[in-house]
C-alpha positions in Angstrom: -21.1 20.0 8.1 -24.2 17.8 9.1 -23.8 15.2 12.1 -23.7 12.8 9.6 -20.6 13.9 7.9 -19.0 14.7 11.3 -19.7 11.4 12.8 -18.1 9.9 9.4 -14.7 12.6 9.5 -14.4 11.7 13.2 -14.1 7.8 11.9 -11.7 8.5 9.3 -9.7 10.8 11.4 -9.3 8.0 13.8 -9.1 4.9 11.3 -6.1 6.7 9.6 -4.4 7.6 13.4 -4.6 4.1 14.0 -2.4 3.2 10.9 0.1 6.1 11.8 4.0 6.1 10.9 4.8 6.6 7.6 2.0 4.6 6.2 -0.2 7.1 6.5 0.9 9.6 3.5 0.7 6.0 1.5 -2.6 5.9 2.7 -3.8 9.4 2.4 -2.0 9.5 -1.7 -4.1 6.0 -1.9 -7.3 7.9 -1.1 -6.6 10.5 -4.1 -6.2 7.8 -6.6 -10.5 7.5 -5.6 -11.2 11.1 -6.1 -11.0 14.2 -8.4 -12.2 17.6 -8.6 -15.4 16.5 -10.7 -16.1 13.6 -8.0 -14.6 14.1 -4.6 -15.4 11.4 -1.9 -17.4 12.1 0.4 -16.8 11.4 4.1 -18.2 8.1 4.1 -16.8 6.9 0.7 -13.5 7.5 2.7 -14.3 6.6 5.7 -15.5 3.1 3.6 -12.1 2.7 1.7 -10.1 3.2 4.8 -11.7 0.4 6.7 -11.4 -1.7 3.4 -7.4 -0.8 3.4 -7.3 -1.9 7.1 -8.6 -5.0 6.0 -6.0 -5.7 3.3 -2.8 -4.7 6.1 -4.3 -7.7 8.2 -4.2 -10.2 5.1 -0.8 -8.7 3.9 2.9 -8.4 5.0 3.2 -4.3 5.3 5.9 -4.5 2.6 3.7 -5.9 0.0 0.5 -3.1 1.0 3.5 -0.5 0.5 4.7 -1.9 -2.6 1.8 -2.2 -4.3 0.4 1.6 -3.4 3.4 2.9 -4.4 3.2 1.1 -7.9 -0.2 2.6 -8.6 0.9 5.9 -7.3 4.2 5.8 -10.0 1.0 4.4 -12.6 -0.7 7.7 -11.8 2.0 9.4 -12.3 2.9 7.8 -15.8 -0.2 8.3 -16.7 -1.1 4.8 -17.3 -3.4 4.2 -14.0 -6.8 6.6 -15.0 -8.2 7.7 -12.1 -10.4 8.0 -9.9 -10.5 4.3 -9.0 -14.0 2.7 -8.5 -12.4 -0.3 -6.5 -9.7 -1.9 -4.8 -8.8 -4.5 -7.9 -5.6 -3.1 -9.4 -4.4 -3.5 -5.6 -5.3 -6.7 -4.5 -3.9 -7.8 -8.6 -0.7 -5.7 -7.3 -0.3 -7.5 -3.9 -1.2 -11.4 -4.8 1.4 -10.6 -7.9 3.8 -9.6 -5.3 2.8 -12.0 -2.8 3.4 -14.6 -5.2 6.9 -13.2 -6.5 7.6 -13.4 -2.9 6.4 -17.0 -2.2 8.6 -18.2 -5.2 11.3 -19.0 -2.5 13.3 -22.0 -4.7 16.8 -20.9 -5.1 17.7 -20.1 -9.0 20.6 -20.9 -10.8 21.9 -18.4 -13.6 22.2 -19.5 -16.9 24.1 -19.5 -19.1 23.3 -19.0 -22.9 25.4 -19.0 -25.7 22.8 -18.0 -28.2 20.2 -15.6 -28.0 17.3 -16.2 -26.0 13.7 -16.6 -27.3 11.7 -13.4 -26.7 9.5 -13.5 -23.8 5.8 -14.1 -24.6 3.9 -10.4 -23.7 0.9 -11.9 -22.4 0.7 -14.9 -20.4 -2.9 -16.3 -19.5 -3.4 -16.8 -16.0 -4.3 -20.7 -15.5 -7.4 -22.0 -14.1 -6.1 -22.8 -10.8 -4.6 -18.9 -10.3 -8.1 -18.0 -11.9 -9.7 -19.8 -9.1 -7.7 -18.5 -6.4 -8.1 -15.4 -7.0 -11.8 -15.0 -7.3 -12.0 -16.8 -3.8 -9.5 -14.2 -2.8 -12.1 -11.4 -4.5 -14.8 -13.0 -3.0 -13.4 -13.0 0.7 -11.9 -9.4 0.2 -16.0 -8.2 -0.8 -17.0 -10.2 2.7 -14.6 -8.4 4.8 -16.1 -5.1 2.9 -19.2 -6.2 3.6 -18.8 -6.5 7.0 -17.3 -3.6 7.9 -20.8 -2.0 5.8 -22.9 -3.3 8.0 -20.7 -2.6 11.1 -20.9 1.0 10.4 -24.2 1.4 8.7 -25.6 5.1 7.5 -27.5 6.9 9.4 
């Protein structure tokens, strides 16, 4: 192992103490989902995508970061979710979908139908306003990447 790579395993050995408890299996099955046998990740790539997740438990309840891991992980598992994952997308999609769920706090009433309902539309197009928000969302989630980059830049 070159100094390189052990400055970088060092990093991610500490990055993923620091998250500790029972988030970190969450963390360490999140880290698979970017890897397989033909393209492991190297050091840095992880010690990268750790400091990104970090990121992502300061902007989001720990509920909603579990939540959301845990759907992709059950995706892998389906066999919907193909893997390895070049970005952090389908999670940030998973928490602002479950942030949002969460938001909707107005009380609902049952109701009551005596026919049959109309059958739910399968695809709903996100409006321009939820299109907007979440590329400033993107956008500020590729900052915080950024930052942490250039914080820790190769040697």
């Amino acid at each position: 192992m070159s100094e390189t790579e052990l400055k970088f395993a060092k990093r991610a050995i500490a990055k993923i103490a620091e998250m500790g408890g029972a988030d970190t299996r969450l963390v360490l099955d999140y880290l698979k989902l970017f890897s397989s046998k033909e393209q492991p990740l190297s050091l840095e790539q992880t010690f990268e995508i750790l400091c990104e997740v970090e990121e992502f438990w300061k902007t989001y309840p720990a509920e909603i970061w579990q939540k959301a891991v845990q759907k992709l992980l059950a995706n892998k598992v389906s066999g919907s979710l193909k893997t390895p994952l070049l970005n952090h997308d389908l999670l940030i999609d998973e928490m602002e979908l479950l942030a949002d769920f969460e938001r909707d706090d107005e009380p609902h009433e049952p109701v009551r139908q005596a026919t049959k309902p109309d059958p739910l539309p399968k695809f709903v197009p996100p409006t321009a306003e939820q299109k907007a928000q979440a590329a400033q969302h993107l956008q500020a989630m590729k900052q915080v990447c950024s930052r942490q980059r250039k914080a820790y830049p190769n040697d």
